[in-house]
C-alpha atoms as a printed R data frame, in Angstrom:
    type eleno elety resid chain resno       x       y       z
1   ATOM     1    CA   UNK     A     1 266.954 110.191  -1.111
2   ATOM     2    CA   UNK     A     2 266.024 110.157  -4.676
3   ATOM     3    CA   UNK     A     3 265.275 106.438  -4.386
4   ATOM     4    CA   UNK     A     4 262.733 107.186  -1.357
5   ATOM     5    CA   UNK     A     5 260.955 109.988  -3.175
6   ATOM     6    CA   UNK     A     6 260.358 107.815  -5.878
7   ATOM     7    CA   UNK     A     7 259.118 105.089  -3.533
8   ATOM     8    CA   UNK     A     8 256.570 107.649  -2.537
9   ATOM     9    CA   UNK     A     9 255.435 108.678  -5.595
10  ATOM    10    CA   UNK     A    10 254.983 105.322  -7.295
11  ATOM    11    CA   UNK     A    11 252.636 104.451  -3.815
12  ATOM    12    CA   UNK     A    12 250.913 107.731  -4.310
13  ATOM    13    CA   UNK     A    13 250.228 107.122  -7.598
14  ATOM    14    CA   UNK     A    14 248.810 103.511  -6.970
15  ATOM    15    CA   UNK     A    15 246.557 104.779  -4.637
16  ATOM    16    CA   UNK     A    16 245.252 107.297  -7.216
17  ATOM    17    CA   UNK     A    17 244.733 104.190  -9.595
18  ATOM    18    CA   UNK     A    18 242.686 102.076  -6.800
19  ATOM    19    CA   UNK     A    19 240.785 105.261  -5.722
20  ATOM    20    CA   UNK     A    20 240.072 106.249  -9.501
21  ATOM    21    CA   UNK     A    21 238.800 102.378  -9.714
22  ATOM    22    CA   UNK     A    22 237.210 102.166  -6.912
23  ATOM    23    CA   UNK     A    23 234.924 105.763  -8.324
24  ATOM    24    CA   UNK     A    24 234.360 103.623 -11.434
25  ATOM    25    CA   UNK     A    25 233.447 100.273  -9.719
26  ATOM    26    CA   UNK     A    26 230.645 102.461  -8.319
27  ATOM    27    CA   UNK     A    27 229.501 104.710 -11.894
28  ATOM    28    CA   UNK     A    28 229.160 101.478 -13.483
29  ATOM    29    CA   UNK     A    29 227.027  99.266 -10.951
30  ATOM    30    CA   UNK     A    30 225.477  96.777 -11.988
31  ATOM    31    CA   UNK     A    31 228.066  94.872 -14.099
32  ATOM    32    CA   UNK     A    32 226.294  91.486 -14.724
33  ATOM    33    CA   UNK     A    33 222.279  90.123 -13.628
34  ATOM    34    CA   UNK     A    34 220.936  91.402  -9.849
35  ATOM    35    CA   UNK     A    35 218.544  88.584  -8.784
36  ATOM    36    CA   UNK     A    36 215.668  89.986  -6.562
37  ATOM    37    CA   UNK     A    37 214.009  87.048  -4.329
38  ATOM    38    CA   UNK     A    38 210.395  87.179  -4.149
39  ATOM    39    CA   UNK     A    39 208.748  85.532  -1.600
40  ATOM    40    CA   UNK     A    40 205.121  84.759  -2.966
41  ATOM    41    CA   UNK     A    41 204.280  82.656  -6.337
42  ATOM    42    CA   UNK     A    42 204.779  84.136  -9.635
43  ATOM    43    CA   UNK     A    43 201.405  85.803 -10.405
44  ATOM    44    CA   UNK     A    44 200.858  87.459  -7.267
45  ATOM    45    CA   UNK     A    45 200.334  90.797  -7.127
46  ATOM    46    CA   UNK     A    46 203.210  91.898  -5.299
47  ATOM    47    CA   UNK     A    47 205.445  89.563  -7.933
48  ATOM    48    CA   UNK     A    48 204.041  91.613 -10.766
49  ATOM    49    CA   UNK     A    49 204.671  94.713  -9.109
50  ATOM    50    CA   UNK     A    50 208.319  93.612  -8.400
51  ATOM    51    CA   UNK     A    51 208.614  92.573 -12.371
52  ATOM    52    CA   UNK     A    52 207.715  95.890 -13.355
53  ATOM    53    CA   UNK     A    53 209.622  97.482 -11.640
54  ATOM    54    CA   UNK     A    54 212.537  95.093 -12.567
55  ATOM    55    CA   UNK     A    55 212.118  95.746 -16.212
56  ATOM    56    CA   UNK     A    56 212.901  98.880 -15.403
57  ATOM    57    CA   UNK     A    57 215.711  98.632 -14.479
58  ATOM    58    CA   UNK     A    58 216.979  96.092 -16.525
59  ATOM    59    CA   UNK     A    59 216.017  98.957 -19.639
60  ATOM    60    CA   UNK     A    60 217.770 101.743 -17.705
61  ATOM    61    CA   UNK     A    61 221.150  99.367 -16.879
62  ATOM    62    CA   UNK     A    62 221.896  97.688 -19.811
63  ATOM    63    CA   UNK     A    63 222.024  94.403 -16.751
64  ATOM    64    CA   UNK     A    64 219.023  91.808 -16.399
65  ATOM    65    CA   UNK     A    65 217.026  91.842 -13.799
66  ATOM    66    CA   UNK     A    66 215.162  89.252 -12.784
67  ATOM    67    CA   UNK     A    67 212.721  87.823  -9.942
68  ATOM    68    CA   UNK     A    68 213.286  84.471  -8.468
69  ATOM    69    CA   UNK     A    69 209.914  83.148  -6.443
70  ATOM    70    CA   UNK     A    70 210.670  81.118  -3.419
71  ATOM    71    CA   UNK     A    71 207.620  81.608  -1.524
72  ATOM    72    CA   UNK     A    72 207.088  79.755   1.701
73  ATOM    73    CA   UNK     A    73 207.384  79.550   5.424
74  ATOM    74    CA   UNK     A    74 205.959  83.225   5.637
75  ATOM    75    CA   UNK     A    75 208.760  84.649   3.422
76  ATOM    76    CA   UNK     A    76 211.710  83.214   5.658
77  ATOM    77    CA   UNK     A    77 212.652  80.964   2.520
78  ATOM    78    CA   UNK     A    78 213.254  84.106   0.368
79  ATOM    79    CA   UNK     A    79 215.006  86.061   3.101
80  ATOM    80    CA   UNK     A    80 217.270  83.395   3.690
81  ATOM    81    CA   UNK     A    81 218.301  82.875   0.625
82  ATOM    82    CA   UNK     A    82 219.440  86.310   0.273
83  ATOM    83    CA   UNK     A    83 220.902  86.769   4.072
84  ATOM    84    CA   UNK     A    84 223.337  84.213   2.731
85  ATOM    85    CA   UNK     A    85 224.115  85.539  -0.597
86  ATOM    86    CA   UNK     A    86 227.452  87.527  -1.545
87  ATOM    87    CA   UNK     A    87 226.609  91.133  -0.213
88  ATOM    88    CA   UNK     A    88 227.562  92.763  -3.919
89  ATOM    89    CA   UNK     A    89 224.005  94.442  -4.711
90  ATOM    90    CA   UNK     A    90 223.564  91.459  -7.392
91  ATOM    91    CA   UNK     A    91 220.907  89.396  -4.861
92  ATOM    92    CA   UNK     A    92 218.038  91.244  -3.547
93  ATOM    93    CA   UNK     A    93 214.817  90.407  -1.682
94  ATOM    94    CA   UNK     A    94 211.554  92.234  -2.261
95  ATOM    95    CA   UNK     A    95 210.853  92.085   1.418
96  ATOM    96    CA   UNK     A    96 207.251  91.860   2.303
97  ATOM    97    CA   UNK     A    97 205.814  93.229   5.193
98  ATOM    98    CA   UNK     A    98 205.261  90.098   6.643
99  ATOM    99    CA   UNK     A    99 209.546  89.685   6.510
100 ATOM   100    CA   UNK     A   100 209.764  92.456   8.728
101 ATOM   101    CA   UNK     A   101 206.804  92.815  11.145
102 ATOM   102    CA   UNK     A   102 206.186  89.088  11.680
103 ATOM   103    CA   UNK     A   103 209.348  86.911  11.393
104 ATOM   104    CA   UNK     A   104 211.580  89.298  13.943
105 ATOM   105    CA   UNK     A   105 208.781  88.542  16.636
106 ATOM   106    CA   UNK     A   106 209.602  85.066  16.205
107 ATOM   107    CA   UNK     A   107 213.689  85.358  15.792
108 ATOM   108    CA   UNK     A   108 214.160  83.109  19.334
109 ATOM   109    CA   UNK     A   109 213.059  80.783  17.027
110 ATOM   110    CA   UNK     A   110 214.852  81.349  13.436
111 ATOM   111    CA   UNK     A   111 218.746  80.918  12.310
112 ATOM   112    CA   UNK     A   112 218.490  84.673  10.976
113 ATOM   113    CA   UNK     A   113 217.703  88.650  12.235
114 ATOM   114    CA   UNK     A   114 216.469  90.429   9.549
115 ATOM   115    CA   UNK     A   115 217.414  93.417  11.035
116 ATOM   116    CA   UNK     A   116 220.621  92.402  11.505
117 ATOM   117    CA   UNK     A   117 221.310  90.206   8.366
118 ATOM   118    CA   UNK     A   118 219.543  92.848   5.645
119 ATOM   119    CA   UNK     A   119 219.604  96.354   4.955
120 ATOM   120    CA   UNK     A   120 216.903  98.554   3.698
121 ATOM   121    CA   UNK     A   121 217.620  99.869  -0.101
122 ATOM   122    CA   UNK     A   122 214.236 101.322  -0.880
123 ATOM   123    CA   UNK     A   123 210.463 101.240  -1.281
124 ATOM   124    CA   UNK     A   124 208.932  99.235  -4.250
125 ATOM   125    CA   UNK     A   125 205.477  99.212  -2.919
126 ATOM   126    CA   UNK     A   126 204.709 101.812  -0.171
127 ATOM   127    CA   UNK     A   127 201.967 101.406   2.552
128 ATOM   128    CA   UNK     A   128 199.168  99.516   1.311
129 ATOM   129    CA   UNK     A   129 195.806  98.632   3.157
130 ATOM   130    CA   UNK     A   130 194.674  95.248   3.454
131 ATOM   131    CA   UNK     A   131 190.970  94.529   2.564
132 ATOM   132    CA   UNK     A   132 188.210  92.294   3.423
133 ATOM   133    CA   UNK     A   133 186.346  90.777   0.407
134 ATOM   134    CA   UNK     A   134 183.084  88.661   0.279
135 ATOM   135    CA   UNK     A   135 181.417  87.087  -2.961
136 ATOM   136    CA   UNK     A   136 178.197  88.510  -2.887
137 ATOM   137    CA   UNK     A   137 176.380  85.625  -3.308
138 ATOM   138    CA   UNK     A   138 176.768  85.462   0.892
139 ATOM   139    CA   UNK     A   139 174.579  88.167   1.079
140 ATOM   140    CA   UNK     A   140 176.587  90.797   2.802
141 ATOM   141    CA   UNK     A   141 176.791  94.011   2.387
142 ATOM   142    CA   UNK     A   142 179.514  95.582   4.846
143 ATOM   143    CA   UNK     A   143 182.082  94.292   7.522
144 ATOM   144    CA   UNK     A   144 179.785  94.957  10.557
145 ATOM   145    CA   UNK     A   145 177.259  92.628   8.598
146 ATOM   146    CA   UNK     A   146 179.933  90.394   8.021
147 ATOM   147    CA   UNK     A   147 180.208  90.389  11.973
148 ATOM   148    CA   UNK     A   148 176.926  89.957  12.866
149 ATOM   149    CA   UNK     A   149 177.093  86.863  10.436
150 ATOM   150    CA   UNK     A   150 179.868  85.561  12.030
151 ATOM   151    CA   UNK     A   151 178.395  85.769  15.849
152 ATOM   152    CA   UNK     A   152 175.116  84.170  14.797
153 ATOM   153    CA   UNK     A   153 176.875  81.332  13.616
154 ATOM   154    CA   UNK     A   154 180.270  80.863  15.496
155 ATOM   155    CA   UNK     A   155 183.060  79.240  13.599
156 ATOM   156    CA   UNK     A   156 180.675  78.745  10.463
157 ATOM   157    CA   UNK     A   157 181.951  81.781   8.626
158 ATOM   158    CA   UNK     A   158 185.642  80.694   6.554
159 ATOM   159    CA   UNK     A   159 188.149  83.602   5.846
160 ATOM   160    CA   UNK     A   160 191.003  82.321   3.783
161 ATOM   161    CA   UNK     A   161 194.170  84.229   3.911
162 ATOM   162    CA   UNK     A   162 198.007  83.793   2.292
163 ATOM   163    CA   UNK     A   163 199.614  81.166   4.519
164 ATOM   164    CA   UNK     A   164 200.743  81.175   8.146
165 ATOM   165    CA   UNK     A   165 202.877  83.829   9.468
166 ATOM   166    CA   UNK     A   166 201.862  86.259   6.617
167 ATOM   167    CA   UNK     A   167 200.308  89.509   7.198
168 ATOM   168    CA   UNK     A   168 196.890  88.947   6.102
169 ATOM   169    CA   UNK     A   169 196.700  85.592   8.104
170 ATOM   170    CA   UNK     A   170 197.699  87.756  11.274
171 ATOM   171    CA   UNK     A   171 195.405  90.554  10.258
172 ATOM   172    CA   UNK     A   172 192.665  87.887  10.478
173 ATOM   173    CA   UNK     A   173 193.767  86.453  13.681
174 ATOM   174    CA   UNK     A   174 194.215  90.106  15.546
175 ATOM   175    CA   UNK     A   175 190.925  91.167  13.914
176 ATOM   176    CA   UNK     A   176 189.068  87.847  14.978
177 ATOM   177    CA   UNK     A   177 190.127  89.079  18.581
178 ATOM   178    CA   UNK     A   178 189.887  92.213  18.907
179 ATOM   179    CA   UNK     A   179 186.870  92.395  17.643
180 ATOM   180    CA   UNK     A   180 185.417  89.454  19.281
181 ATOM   181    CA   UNK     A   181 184.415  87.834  15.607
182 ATOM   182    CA   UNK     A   182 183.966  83.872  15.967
183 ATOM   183    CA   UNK     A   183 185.540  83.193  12.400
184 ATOM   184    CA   UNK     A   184 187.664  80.121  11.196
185 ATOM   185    CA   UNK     A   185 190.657  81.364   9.575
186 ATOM   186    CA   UNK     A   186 192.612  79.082   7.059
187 ATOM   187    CA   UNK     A   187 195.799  80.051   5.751
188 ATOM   188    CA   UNK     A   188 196.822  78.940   2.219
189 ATOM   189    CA   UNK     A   189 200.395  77.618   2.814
190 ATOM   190    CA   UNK     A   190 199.798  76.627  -0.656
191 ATOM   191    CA   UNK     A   191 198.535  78.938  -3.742
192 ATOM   192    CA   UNK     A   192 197.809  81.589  -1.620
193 ATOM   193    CA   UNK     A   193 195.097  83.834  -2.225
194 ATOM   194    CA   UNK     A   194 194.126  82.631  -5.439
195 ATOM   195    CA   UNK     A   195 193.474  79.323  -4.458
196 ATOM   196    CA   UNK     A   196 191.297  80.950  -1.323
197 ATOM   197    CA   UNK     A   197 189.570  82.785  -3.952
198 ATOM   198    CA   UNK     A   198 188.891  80.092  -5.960
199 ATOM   199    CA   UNK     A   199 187.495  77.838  -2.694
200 ATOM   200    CA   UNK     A   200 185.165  81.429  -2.376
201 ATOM   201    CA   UNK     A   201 184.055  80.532  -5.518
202 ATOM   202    CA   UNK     A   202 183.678  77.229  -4.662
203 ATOM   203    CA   UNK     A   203 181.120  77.882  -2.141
204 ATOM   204    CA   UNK     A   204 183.690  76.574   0.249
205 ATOM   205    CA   UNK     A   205 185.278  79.806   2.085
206 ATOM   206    CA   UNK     A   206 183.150  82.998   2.736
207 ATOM   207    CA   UNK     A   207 185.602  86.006   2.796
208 ATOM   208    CA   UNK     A   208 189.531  86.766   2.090
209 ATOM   209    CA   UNK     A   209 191.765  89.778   3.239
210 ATOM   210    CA   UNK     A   210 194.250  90.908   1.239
211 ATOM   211    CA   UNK     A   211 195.854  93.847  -0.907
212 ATOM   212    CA   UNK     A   212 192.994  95.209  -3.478
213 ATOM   213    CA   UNK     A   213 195.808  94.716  -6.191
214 ATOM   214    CA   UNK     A   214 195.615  90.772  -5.280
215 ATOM   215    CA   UNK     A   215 191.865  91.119  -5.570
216 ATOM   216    CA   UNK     A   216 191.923  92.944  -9.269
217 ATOM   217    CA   UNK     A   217 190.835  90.511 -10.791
218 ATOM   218    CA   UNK     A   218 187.874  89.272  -9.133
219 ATOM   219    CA   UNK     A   219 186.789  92.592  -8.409
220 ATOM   220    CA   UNK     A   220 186.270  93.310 -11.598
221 ATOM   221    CA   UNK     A   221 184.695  90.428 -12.811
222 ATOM   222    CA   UNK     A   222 182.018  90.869  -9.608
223 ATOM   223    CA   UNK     A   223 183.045  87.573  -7.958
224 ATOM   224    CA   UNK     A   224 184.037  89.311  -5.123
225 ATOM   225    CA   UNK     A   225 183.256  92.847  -3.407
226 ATOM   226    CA   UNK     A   226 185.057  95.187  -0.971
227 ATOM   227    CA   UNK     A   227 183.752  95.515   2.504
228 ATOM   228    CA   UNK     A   228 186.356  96.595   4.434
229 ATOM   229    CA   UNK     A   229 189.829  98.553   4.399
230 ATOM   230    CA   UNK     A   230 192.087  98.406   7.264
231 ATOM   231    CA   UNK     A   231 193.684 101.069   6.654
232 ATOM   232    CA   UNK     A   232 193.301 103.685   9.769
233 ATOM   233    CA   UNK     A   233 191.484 106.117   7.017
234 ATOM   234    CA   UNK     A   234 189.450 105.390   4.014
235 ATOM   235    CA   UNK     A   235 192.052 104.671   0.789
236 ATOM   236    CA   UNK     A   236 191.601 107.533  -1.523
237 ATOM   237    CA   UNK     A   237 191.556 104.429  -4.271
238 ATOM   238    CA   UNK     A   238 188.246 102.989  -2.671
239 ATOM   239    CA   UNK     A   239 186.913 106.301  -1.039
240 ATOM   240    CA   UNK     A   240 183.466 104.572  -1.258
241 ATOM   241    CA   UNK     A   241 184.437 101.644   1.526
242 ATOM   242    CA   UNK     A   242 184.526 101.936   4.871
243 ATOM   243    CA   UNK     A   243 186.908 101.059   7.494
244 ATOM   244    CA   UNK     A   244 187.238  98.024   9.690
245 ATOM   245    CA   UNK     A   245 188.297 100.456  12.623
246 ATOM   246    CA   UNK     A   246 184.783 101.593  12.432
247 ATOM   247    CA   UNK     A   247 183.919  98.618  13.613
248 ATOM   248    CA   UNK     A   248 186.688  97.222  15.654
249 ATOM   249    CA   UNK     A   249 188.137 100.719  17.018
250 ATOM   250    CA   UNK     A   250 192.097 100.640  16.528
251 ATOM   251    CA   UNK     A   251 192.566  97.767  14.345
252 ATOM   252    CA   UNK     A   252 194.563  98.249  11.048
253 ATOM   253    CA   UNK     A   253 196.985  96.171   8.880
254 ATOM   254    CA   UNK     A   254 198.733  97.861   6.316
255 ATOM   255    CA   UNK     A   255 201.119  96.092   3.774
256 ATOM   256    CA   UNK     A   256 203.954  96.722   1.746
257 ATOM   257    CA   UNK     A   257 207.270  95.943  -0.173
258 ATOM   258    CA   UNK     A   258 210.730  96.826   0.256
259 ATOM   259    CA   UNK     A   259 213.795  96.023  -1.452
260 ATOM   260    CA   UNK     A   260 216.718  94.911   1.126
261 ATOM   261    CA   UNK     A   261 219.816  93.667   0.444
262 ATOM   262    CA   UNK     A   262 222.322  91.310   2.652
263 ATOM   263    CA   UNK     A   263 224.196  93.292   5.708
264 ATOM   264    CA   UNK     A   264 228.085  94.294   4.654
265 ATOM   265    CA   UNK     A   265 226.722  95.395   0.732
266 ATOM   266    CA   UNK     A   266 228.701  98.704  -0.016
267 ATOM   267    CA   UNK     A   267 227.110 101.958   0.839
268 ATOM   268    CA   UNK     A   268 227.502 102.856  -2.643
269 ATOM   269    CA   UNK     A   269 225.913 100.291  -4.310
270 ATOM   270    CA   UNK     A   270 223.100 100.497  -1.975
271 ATOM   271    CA   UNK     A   271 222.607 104.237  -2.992
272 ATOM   272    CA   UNK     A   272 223.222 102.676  -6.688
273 ATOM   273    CA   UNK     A   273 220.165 100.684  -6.090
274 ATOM   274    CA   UNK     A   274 218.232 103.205  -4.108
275 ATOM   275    CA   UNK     A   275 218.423 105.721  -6.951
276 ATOM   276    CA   UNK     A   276 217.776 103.163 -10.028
277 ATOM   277    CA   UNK     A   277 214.521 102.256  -7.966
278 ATOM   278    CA   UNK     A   278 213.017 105.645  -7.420
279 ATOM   279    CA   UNK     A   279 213.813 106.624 -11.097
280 ATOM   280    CA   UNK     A   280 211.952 103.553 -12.331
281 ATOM   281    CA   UNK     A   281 208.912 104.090  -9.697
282 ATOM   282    CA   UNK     A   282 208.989 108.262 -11.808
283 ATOM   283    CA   UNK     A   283 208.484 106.492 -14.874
284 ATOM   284    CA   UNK     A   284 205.078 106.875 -16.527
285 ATOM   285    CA   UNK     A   285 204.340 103.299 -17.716
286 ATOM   286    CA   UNK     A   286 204.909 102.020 -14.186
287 ATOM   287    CA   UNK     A   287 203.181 104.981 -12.664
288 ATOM   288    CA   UNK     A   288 200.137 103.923 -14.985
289 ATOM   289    CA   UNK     A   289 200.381 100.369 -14.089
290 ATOM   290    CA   UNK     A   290 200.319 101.116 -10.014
291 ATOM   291    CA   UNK     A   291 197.174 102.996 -10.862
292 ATOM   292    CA   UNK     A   292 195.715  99.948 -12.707
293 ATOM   293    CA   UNK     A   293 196.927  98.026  -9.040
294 ATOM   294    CA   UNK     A   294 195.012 101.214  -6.877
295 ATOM   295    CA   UNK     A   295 198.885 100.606  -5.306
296 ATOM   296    CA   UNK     A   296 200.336 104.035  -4.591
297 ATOM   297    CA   UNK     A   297 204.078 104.992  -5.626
298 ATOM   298    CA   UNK     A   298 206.283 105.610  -2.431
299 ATOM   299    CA   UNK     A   299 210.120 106.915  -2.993
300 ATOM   300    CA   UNK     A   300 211.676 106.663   0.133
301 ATOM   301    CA   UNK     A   301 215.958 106.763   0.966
302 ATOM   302    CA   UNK     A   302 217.559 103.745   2.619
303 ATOM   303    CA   UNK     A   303 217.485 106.025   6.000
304 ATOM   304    CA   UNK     A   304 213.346 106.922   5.442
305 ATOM   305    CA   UNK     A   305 212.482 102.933   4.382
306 ATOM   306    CA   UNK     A   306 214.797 101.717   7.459
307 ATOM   307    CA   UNK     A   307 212.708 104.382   9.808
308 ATOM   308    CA   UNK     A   308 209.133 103.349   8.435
309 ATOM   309    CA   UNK     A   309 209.799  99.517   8.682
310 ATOM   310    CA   UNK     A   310 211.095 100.133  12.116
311 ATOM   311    CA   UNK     A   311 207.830 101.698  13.134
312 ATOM   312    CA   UNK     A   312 205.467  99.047  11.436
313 ATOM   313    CA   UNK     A   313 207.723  96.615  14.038
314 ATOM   314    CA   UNK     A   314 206.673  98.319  16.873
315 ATOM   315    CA   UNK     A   315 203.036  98.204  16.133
316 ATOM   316    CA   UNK     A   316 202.907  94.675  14.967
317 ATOM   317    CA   UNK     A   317 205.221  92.967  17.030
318 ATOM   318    CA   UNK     A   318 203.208  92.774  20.494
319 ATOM   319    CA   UNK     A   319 200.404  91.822  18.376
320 ATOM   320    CA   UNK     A   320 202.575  89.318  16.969
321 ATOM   321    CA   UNK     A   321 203.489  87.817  20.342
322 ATOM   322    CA   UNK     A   322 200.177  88.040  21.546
323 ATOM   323    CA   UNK     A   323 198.317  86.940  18.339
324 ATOM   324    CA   UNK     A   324 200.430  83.918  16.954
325 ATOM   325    CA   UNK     A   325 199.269  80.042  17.152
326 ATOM   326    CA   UNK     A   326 200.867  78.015  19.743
């Protein structure tokens, strides 16, 4: 008897010790460098964004962390990569909205689900119109005259977008047909909008559609000029431009970023993440520097980013199916 209530207390103990360790496991997440995937070139302004926010947390841990571009294929590259990592919190993906709108459309034809494969940690950049730029060397002032342009001259007009299967390249494609707009659309597989930017400037391409924060640049310098938001309402950050739904009733195309993480990570260390993001999106250097991107700060739960992605799927995948080359 003595020897079996002994037994018992040495096994009650031990599981004290594993529980106690298991409660310290999660206090001291992260315990070595997190790796978040990003799936456009270093430079690009959702990269930047991502680095920010990854200095961040790198201050507040005490842990690197770092971004790792592997652009490519529409962002399935990236979201491979980390589908097929260790599910420990220590590989991430800042999942564009192309990643989730665009790609599950086409899942018949991938070796992944991101739906399945990845969970939803958090927001790093919340909803996000895409724009329509011109140069204004072209002479146009507004989207309908951008239209107009484009009907007078069919095919003529060049609007050069990140490469195929991003957002902005289906935002041109379901724009070009819903609004009946004879454009030629070439995706940048390659350099992305930068190097459609610098083919604007070139003389060679007439308009891009984008983020404004990838436009920053040339905005500012007057190389290029906002036409067009596609948001559903005019973006409090550009209350001066109009909407493309003006134009083209319904249409819209709204970006953003999310952080996800392979299926099977532990709840806790996605709540680990979760809260280190949201306390570095409350800090005022990177609130300043989303200002300086006219990006606004969303802080959303695992549960609230899971819900909102889930509803940009349901708008964008018909279109998707509809929309995409053959």
């Amino acid at each position: 008897m003595l020897r079996t209530k002994i037994g018992a207390a040495v096994v009650v103990a031990s599981l004290a010790v594993l529980a106690a360790s298991a409660g310290t496991a999660a206090d001291i997440f992260p315990i070595k460098p997190i790796k978040i995937v990003m799936p456009l070139p270093a430079g690009s302004a959702p990269d930047v964004q991502t680095r920010v926010i990854a200095e961040q947390l790198t201050r507040r841990w005490g842990q690197q962390v770092l971004v790792e571009n592997r652009p490519g294929a529409g962002g399935f590259l990236a979201a491979q990569s980390v589908v097929t990592a260790q599910p420990d919190g220590y590989t991430l993906l800042a999942g564009l909205a192309s990643i989730f709108t665009i790609l599950p459309a086409q899942k018949d034809r991938l070796t992944i689900d991101v739906n399945r494969d990845l969970i939803q940690v958090g927001m790093i950049v919340g909803a996000t119109p895409l724009y329509i730029a011109v140069p204004p060397k072209i002479g146009v002032a507004s989207f309908p005259e951008l239209a107009r342009l484009a009907k007078s001259k069919p095919l003529e007009v060049v609007v050069g977008t990140l490469g195929v299967g991003t957002l902005p390249h289906f935002a041109a494609l379901v724009l070009a047909k819903m609004g009946n707009i004879p454009i030629t659309i070439v995706p940048y597989n390659q350099g992305g909008t930068p190097a459609a930017i610098a083919d604007i400037m070139g003389g060679r391409v007439h308009a891009t559609i984008d983020a404004a924060a990838a436009l920053r640049g040339s905005l500012q310098s007057g190389d290029l000029k906002l036409i067009g938001t596609m948001s559903p309402e005019r973006d409090p950050f550009f209350p001066e431009v109009p909407t493309v739904a003006a134009a083209v009733p319904g249409f819209s195309a709204v970006g953003f970023v999310s952080l996800a993480a392979p299926a099977g990570t532990p709840t806790h260390v996605v709540h680990r993440l979760n809260e280190g993001l949201g306390q570095a999106l409350e800090t005022p250097s990177v609130k300043q520097r989303f200002v300086e991107f006219s990006t606004p700060i969303t802080i959303m739960t695992p549960a609230q980013t899971k819900a909102f992605v889930e509803n940009e799927q349901k708008l964008w995948w018909p279109l998707v199916k509809e929309n995409e080359p053959k």
